[in-house]
Every structure is written in C-alpha cells, then in structure tokens.
TORZADO-723055 format. One record per residue (C-alpha): x, z, y; residue in one letter. Coordinates in steps of 0.25 Angstrom, whole numbers, always signed. Layout:
REM TORZADO-723055
<<X Z Y> A> ...
//
This chain:
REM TORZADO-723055
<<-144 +169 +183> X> <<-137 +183 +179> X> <<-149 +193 +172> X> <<-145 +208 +169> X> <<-144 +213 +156> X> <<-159 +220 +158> X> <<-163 +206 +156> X> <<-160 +204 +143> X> <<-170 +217 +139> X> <<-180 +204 +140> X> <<-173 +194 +133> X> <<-179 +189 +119> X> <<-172 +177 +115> X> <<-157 +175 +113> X> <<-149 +167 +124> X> <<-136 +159 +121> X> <<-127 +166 +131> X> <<-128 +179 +138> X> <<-118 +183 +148> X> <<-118 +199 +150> X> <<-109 +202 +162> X> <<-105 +216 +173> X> <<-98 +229 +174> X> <<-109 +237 +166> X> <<-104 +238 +152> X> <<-117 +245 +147> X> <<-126 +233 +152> X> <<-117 +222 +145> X> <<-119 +231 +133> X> <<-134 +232 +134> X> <<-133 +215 +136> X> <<-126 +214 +123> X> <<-136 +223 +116> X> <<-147 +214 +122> X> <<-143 +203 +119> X> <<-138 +205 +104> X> <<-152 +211 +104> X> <<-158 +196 +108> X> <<-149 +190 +99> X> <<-149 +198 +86> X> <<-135 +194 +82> X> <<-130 +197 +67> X> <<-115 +198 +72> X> <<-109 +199 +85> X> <<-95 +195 +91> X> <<-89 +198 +102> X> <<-78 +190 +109> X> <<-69 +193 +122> X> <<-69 +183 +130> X> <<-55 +182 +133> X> <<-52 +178 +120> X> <<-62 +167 +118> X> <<-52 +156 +118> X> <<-47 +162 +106> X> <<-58 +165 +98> X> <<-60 +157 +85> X> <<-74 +152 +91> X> <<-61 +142 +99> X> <<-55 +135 +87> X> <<-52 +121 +89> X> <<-57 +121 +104> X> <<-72 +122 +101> X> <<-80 +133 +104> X> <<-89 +139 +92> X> <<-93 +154 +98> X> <<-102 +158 +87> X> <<-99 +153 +74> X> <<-109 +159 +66> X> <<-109 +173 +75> X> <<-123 +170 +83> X> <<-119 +180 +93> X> <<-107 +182 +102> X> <<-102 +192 +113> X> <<-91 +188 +122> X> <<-85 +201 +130> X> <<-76 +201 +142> X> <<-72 +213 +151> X> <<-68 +202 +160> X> <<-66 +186 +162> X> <<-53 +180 +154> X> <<-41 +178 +162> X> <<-39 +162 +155> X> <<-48 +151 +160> X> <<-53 +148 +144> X> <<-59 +159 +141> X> <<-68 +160 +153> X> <<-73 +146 +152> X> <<-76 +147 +138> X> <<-85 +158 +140> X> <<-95 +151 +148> X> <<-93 +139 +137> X> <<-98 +146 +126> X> <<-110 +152 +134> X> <<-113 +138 +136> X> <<-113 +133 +121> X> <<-118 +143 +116> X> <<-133 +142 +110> X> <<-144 +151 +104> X> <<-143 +155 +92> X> <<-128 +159 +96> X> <<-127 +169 +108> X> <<-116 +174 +116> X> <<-115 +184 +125> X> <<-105 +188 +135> X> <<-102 +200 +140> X> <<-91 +201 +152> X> <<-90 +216 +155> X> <<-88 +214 +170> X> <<-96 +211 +182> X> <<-95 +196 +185> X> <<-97 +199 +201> X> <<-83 +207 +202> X> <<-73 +196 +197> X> <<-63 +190 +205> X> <<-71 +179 +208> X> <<-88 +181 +207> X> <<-95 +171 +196> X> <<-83 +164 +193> X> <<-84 +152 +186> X> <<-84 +157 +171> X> <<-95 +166 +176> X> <<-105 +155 +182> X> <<-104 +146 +170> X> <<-108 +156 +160> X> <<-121 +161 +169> X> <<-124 +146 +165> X> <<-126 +147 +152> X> <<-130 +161 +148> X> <<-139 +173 +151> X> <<-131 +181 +162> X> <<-132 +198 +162> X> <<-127 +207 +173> X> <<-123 +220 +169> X> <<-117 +223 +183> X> <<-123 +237 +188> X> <<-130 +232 +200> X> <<-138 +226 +189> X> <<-144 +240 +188> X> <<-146 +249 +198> X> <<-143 +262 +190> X> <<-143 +269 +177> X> <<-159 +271 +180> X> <<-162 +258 +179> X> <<-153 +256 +165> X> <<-162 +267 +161> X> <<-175 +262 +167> X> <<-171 +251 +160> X> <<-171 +254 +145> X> <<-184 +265 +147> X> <<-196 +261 +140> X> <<-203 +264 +150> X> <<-204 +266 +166> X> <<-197 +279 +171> X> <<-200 +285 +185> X> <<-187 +285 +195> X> <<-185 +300 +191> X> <<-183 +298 +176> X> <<-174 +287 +179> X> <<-165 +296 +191> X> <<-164 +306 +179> X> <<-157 +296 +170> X> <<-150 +289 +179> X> <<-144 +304 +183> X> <<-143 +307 +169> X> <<-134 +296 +165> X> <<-126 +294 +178> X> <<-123 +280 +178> X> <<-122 +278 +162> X> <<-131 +267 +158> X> <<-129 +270 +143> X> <<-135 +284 +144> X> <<-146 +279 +153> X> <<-150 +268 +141> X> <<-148 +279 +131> X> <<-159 +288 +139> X> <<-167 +278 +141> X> <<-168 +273 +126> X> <<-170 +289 +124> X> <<-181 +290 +133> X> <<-189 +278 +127> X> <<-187 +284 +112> X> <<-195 +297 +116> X> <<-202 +290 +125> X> <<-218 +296 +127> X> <<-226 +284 +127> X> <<-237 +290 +135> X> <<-229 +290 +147> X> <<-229 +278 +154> X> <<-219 +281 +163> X> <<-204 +289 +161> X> <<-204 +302 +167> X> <<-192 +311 +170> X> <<-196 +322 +161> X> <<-194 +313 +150> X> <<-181 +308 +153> X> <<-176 +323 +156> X> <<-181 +325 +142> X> <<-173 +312 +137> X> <<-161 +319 +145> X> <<-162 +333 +140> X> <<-161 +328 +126> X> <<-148 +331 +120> X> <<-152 +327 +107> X> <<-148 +311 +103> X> <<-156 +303 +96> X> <<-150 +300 +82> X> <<-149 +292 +69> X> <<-162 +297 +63> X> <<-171 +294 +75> X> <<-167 +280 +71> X> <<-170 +280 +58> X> <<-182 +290 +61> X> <<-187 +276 +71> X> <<-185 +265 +60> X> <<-191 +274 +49> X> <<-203 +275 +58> X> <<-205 +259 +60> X> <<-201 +262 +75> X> <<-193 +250 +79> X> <<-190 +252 +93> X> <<-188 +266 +95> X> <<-177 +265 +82> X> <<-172 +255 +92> X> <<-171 +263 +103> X> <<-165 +274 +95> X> <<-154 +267 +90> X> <<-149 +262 +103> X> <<-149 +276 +107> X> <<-140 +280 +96> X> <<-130 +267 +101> X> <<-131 +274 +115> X> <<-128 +287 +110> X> <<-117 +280 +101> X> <<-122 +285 +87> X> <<-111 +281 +76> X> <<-118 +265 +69> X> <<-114 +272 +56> X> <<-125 +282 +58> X> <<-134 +276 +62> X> <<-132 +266 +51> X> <<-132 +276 +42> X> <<-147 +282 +45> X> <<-152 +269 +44> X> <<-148 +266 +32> X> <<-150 +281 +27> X> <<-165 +279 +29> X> <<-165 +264 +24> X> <<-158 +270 +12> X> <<-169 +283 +11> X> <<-180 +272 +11> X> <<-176 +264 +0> X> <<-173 +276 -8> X> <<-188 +280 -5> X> <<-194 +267 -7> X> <<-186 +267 -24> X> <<-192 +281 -24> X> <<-181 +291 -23> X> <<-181 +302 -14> X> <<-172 +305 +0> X> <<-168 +317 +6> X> <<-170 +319 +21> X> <<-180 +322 +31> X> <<-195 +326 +30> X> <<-200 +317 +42> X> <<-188 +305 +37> X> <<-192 +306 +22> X> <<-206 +305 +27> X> <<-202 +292 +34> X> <<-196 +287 +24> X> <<-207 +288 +15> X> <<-215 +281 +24> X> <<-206 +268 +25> X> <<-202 +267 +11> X> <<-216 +266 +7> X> <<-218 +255 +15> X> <<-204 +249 +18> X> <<-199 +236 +9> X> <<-188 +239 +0> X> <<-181 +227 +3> X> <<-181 +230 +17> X> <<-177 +244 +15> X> <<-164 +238 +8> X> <<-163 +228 +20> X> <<-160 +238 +27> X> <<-149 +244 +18> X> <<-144 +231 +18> X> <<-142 +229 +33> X> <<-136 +244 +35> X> <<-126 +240 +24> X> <<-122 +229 +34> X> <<-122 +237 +46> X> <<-114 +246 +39> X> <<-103 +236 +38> X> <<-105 +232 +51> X> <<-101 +244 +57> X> <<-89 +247 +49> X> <<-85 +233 +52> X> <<-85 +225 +38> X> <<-95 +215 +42> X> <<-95 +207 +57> X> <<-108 +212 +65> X> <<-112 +223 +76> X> <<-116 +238 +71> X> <<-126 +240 +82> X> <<-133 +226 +80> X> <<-133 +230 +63> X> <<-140 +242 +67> X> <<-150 +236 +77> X> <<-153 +224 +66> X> 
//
C-alpha cells in the first residue's frame, strides 16, 4: 500500500523502514522532517545508495546498517546502474528492526522509469512504509496550504495563497505557519481578510519571537516560530545564539546579578528565574554548548534536530 507523505502528520510511533519517493523535492523533505520527528534521532547519517556496496556497514560480506547510529537516511536522485546496490536496498529495509530506523528517499517518481514498479521497487513496498511525493498527490499549492493551517479556510482565502505563491510549496507552508502564529482563536473559520493581512506583512518573524514564545512557557507556538525561521533561512548560529542568550540572562538573574536589555524581556526573565530550576537552567547551557559544535562541525549530529531537541 503506498500512503502520501500527509499521512505521516498522523503517525505516533516509529516504523522500521520508510520509503519516501516522487518528483517533489519539498514533499520528500517534509517526509524526512516527519519522520526524524517520530523517531527522535540523536545523530543522523545519510547514505547514497550507489555507494552502499562500499560502505563499512559491508565489511566481511555481512550487512550491519546501524552500528550504534539508530537512524539512517539512504538518498538517491536515481536507481544504481549495478545489480548489487539495488538488491541490497530492499535487504536492509527487510532486516531492519525498531529501535533502528531507516529511511529512504529516492528523489524521483517511481511511475516514470523505463520499466514501471520494477522489481527492486516491489520488494521494498514489502517491507516498509511507502510515501508518494509525486504532485498528483496534491492537487495544488492550495491544498499544501490548506494542509498546515490550523484551521478550516474558505476557497477564497486559499485562491489568494495559492495565487500568491504560484506554485512554490515552501512559501505556501511558510504562510500557513504564519497564519496560524497570529491566528484569532475566536474565528472558527479563515477568512481572506486575514490572509491579505498575513500577505501584506513585510516584516519576518525573527529570533526574539522565539525566545519571546519559550520564555512565555508557550511550547507550540515557539514551535511554529522556529520553523518559520528555517523556511525564511535564518542563519542556526542566530538562532542558537538567542537561545542561549536568554538561557544565559536567566542563570545570571537566578545568582542575583543584573542584565541589560528590554522592559517587556527583563520582565520575562524575572518571572522564569524566580521559578525556574537552576540545574535546568544550566541544562540548557549545556545542550547549546553541544549544538554549537554541531553546527560548526566538531561533533557528528544534525543542527536543525540540536535545535529542535
């Protein structure tokens, strides 16, 4: 049975294998995303599938994929010309087993090789969770949109994003996730006056919103915030740094010095210091210590899941 990536918004619990597969390179992202979201990897490695023969993993003729890394991606832009490497790939997908996970993206539709569902391809949909991301799979960026909105929207308000974003499914998500952050919870249902408004608005949301959100104890909307900032490509090292800035404020307030900054984030502060756990404070320090060398490439591990975490 072959799912589209949407389906995966439902998924709860980690599977062995996934397949993600299709021409839309924003989709397989968004699989990728969702399922290292499921899976909560501590480090990530990413393979190419033609050189899977010769990967260490094949010392001595037995296949040992994870070896300690809990999480794997295998990426192809298409199938391997030798007969090994694509009957491996459906091997491994059969051997693997929870707590491992492997994922495999193949950055082209399956439906427009030389010869459709060849074999490599049917044993794999045996053993692992199968993802379209071919655009049939959704009719239009309206839908994308519709899709990632918090709420229902009337065909309008959607026309008016899908017109706005002419085809680009990464500006439709990044609307979206715009929309829902200054979102009026009285109204049940999206109106076009609030996505003109959402459209109109030059300004970006940036790193202080974020830290703004998680000073105020509110989870999901820091959430939503920083993937807005991944969408709009805002440098990890800033963000890291306001992150850590505050982290740092706190634990200086909490030992009773002083801080300089704003009214309305001084008064923040105040409020979670006087309730916050100093050992959680430096927690916090401590795992921005360890992004930090994951984003200048000292230590093995993915920048955006250190930042998520």
């Amino acid at each position: 049975m072959i799912n589209t990536v949407f389906s995966l918004t439902k998924e709860k619990k980690a599977k062995a294998a996934y397949v993600v597969f299709g021409e839309e390179a924003v989709l397989i992202d968004e699989a990728r995303h969702l399922v290292q979201a499921i899976v909560k990897p501590q480090n990530v490695e990413r393979i190419n599938w033609g050189d899977l023969s010769d990967h260490p993993m094949m010392l001595n003729n037995t296949p040992d994929l994870f070896g300690g890394v809990r999480y794997k991606e295998i990426i192809a832009h298409a199938p391997p010309p030798d007969k090994e490497n694509r009957e491996l790939l459906p091997h491994l997908c059969e051997t693997a087993e929870l707590p491992d996970t492997l994922l495999v993206a193949l950055y082209f539709p399956v439906s427009k090789l030389p010869q459709k569902q060849p074999a490599w391809f049917r044993a794999l949909s045996k053993h692992a969770v199968m993802l379209s991301a071919d655009r049939q799979n959704i009719a239009d960026t309206e839908l994308w949109a519709s899709h990632w909105l918090n709420k229902a929207a009337t065909p309008e308000s959607l026309q008016l994003i899908g017109g706005h974003c002419e085809g680009n499914l990464a500006a439709a998500k990044n609307i979206a996730l715009k929309i829902n952050i200054g979102d009026d919870k009285d109204k049940e249902v999206l109106d076009e006056k609030t996505v003109k408004a959402a459209l109109n608005d030059g300004g970006r949301y940036d790193v202080f919103d974020l830290t703004d959100a998680a000073l105020d104890g509110r989870g999901r909307r820091a959430l939503q915030v920083l993937r807005v900032l991944y969408e709009a490509d805002i440098a990890e090292p800033l963000i890291l740094w306001a992150l850590a800035d505050a982290a740092q404020k706190l634990l200086t307030l909490k030992n009773g010095g002083e801080v300089r900054t704003g009214r309305r984030q001084l008064e923040r502060l105040q409020k979670v210091a006087r309730t916050a756990p100093t050992e959680k404070i430096h927690k916090l320090l401590s795992c921005a210590a360890k992004t930090d060398q994951v984003i200048k490439g000292l230590i093995v591990g993915d920048a955006k899941i250190a930042l998520w975490v």
